[in-house]
N, C-alpha and C positions, 0 to 999 in steps of 0.2 A: 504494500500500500504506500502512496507515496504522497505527501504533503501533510503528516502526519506531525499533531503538536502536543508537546509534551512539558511539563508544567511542575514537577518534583526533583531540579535541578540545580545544583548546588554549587556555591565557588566561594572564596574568602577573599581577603584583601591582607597587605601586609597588616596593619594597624590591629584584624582581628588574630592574625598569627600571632602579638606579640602578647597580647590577651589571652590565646589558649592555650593551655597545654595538654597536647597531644597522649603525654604519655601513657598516660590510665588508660587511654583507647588501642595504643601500640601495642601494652603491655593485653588486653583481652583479645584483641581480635590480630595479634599479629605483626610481628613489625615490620618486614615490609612490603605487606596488604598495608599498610597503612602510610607508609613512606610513600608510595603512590599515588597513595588518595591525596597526599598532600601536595606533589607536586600536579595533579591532575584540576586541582581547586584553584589552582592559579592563572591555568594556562587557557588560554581562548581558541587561538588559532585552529590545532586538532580538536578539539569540540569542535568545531564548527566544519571541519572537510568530515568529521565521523556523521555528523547528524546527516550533512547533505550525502552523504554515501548511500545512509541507509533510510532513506526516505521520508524525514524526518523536517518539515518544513519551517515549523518555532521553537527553539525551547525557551520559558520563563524560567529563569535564573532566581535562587535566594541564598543568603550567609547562611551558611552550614549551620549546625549546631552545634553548642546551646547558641553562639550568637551572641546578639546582646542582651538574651534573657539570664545570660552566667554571669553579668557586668553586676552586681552588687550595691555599687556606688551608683545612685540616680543620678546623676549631671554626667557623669563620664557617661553611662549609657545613653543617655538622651545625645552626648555630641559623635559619640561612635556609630551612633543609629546615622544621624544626619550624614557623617561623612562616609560611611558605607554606602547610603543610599547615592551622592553624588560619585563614589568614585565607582561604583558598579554601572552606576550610567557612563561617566568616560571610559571606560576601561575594557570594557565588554559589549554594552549594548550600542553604544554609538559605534563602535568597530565595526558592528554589521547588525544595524539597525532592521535590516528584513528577514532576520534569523532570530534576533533575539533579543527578549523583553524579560523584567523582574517584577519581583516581590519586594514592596519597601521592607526596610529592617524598621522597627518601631523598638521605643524603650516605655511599658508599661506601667514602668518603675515611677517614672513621670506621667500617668493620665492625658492632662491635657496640652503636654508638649508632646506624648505622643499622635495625639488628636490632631495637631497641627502640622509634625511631620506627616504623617499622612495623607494630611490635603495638601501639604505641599508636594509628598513624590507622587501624588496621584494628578496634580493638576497643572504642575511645572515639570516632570521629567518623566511624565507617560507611563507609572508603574498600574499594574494590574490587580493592586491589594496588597496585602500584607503576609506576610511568613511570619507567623512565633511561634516560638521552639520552646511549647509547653510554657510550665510555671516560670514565675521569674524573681531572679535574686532580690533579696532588700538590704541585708544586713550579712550574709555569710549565705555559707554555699548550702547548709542544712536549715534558710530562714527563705522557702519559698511557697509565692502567694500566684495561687490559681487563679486562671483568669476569669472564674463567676464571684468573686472579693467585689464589692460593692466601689472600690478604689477604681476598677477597672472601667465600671459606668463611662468616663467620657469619651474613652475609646472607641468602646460598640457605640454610641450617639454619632460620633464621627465615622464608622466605617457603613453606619445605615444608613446617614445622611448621603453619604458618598455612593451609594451604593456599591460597594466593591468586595468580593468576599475574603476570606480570614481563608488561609491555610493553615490548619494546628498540626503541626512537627512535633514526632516525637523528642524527648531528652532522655537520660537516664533519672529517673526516681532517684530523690533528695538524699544523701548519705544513711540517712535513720534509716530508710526503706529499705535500702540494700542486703541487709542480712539476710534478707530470704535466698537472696541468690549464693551467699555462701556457701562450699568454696569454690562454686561454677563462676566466676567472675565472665565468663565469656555471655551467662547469660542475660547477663544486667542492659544488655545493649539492642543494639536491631535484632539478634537472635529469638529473644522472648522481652525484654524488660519493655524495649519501647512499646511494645503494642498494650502491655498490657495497662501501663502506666496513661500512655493518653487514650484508650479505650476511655478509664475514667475519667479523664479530663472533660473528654465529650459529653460523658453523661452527669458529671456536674453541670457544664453550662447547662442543659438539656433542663433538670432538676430547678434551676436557680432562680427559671421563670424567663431568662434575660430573649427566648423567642418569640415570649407575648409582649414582653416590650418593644420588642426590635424586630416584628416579623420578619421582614423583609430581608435579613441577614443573613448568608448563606457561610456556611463550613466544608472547608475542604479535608477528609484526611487520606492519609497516605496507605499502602499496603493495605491494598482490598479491604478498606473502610476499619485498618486496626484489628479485624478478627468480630465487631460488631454486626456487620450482616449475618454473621449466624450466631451472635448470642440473641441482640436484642428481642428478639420472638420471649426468649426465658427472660430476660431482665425485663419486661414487661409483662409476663403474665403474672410474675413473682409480686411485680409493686403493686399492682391490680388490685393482689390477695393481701396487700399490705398496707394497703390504701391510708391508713391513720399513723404509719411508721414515721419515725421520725424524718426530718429534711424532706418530707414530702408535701408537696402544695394542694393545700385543698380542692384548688379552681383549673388546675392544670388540665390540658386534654392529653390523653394518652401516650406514653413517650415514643411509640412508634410513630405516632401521627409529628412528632418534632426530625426524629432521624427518617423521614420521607420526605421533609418541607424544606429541611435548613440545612441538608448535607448531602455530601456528593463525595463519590468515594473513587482513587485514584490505583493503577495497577502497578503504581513505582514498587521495584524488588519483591515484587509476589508475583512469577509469572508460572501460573497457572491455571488451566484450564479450569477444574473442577471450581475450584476458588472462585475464578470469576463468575462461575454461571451461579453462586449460591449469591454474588452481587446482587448479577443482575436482579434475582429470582425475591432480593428483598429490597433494593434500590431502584429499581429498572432503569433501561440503557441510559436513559434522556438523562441520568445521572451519575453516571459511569463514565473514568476518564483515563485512558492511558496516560504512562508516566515509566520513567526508567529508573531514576534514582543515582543519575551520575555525577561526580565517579566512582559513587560507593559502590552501583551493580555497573554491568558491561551493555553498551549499548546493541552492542551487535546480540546480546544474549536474549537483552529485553526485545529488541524489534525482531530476531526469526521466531521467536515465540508467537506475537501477536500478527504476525505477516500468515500464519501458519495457521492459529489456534482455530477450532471448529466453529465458525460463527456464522450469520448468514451477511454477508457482504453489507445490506445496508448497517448492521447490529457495529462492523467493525468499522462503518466509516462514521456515524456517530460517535461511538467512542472515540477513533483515533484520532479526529478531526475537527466533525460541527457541532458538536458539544463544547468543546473548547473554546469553538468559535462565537457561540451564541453567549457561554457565559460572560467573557470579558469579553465581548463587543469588538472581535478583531477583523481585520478586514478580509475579504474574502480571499486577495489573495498573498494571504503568508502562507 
């Protein structure tokens, strides 16, 4: 399939290299599986002859994680956000502006300076919404605040206003949470931690009410919707039966009727067939969106997959294509 766009793509900037460290990730998933990743977050050029190789017409770009939701310090966040967003614009997308477009980096930590970045990289340098990488620091690395926190208010007002939707990125779960994975450290990460960690994150905002306030505001998540197209059926018949438990809203409608309305689920690093037909079978297509995941997964891996995978030709040019197109409003021909 060929003009194919893809939207769970990832790159860093020096500023946030000198901000991460790597090692925790080197030392789970490999060092140099991850020496690669690192030099592959930098570079534009091959990204860009791999995508057009393999039929790949956009990709939207975001800062890796955590990003700037690992920045701690609210002012350093809020100016690392800013300068992320401007130098991902020179550096990447104006290099080849018919290839590819980003996700603002936002700093939470600040509300309504995140509110404001925002409409500025959505209205001054043509970003397509926002990427956050889960919860985000306040105070220390084990001091993190979800984004259904009532603090968080002026951002969802700003991204509903704007109409533009939220991609929620996984992170690894806050140091306290980690002992469950002990002494599998390898699992604390995209193997199992992430999915399971913003699974919940989802169904907090879900819980919190913030889609009867904000109907309008769409969620994006990564790897076959986090493993939720095939719980949510159980995590909803459960609250049902549970209806007066605590954190649950008296007036709320059904939480399947929210993960139908406000969410859209992407195929970045889960290529698989079975998988996606259990998407589709609780999202359906019109909300289903291919995605690779690079250059954590392989591009050539993600697309013979989806070039291949049993679908009925209009099912895969929706997903791989006019679904994408209709969400962010892109022109018809990227």
């Amino acid at each position: 399939m060929f003009h194919k766009v893809v939207l769970e793509e990832h790159v860093s900037t020096p500023r946030n290299n000198e901000l991460w460290d790597s090692t925790g990730e080197a030392a789970r998933n490999g060092k140099d599986y991850m020496e690669q990743v690192d030099k592959d977050l930098l570079e534009v050029d091959r990204r860009v002859a791999k995508l057009k190789a393999h039929g790949i017409g956009y990709s939207i770009l975001s800062l890796t994680s955590p990003g700037i939701q690992g920045i701690a310090d609210p002012s350093l966040a809020t100016e690392v956000a800013i300068e992320t967003n401007d130098y991902v614009k020179k550096n990447y997308v104006d290099k080849y502006p018919q290839t590819l477009g980003f996700f603002a980096a936002v700093a939470v930590q600040e509300p309504h300076k995140a509110a404001a970045e925002l409409e500025r990289a959505v209205a001054e340098l043509g970003a397509h919404g926002a990427m956050i990488n889960g919860y985000y620091n306040v105070s220390g690395q084990d001091a993190g605040v979800y984004l259904d926190h009532e603090d968080a208010e002026p951002f969802w007002a700003k991204a509903s206003e704007l109409d533009v939707p939220v991609y929620l990125h996984p992170r690894e779960a806050r140091p306290s949470g980690q002992a469950l994975y002990e002494p599998y450290g390898s699992l604390v990460g995209s193997a199992w931690g992430f999915a399971h960690e913003t699974a919940t994150h989802a169904l907090r905002l879900i819980l919190s009410g913030l889609f009867d306030r904000f109907p309008n505001i769409q969620i994006i998540l990564g790897h076959q919707g986090e493993g939720l197209p095939q719980m949510i059926p159980r995590v909803a018949s459960r609250l049902r039966k549970q209806r007066h438990g605590s954190g649950l809203g008296a007036n709320q409608l059904p939480v399947e009727h929210y993960f139908h309305n406000n969410f859209y689920a992407t195929t970045s690093g889960h290529f698989h067939t079975k998988s996606l037909y259990n998407t589709l079978d609780e999202l359906g297509v019109d909300r289903t969106l291919f995605s690779i995941d690079y250059p954590y997964e392989d591009i050539e891996e993600g697309v013979a997959w989806f070039d291949n995978a049993l679908l009925a030709e209009n099912d895969r040019l929706k997903i791989g294509r006019t679904n994408a197109v209709r969400l962010f409003g892109l022109p018809e021909d990227v």
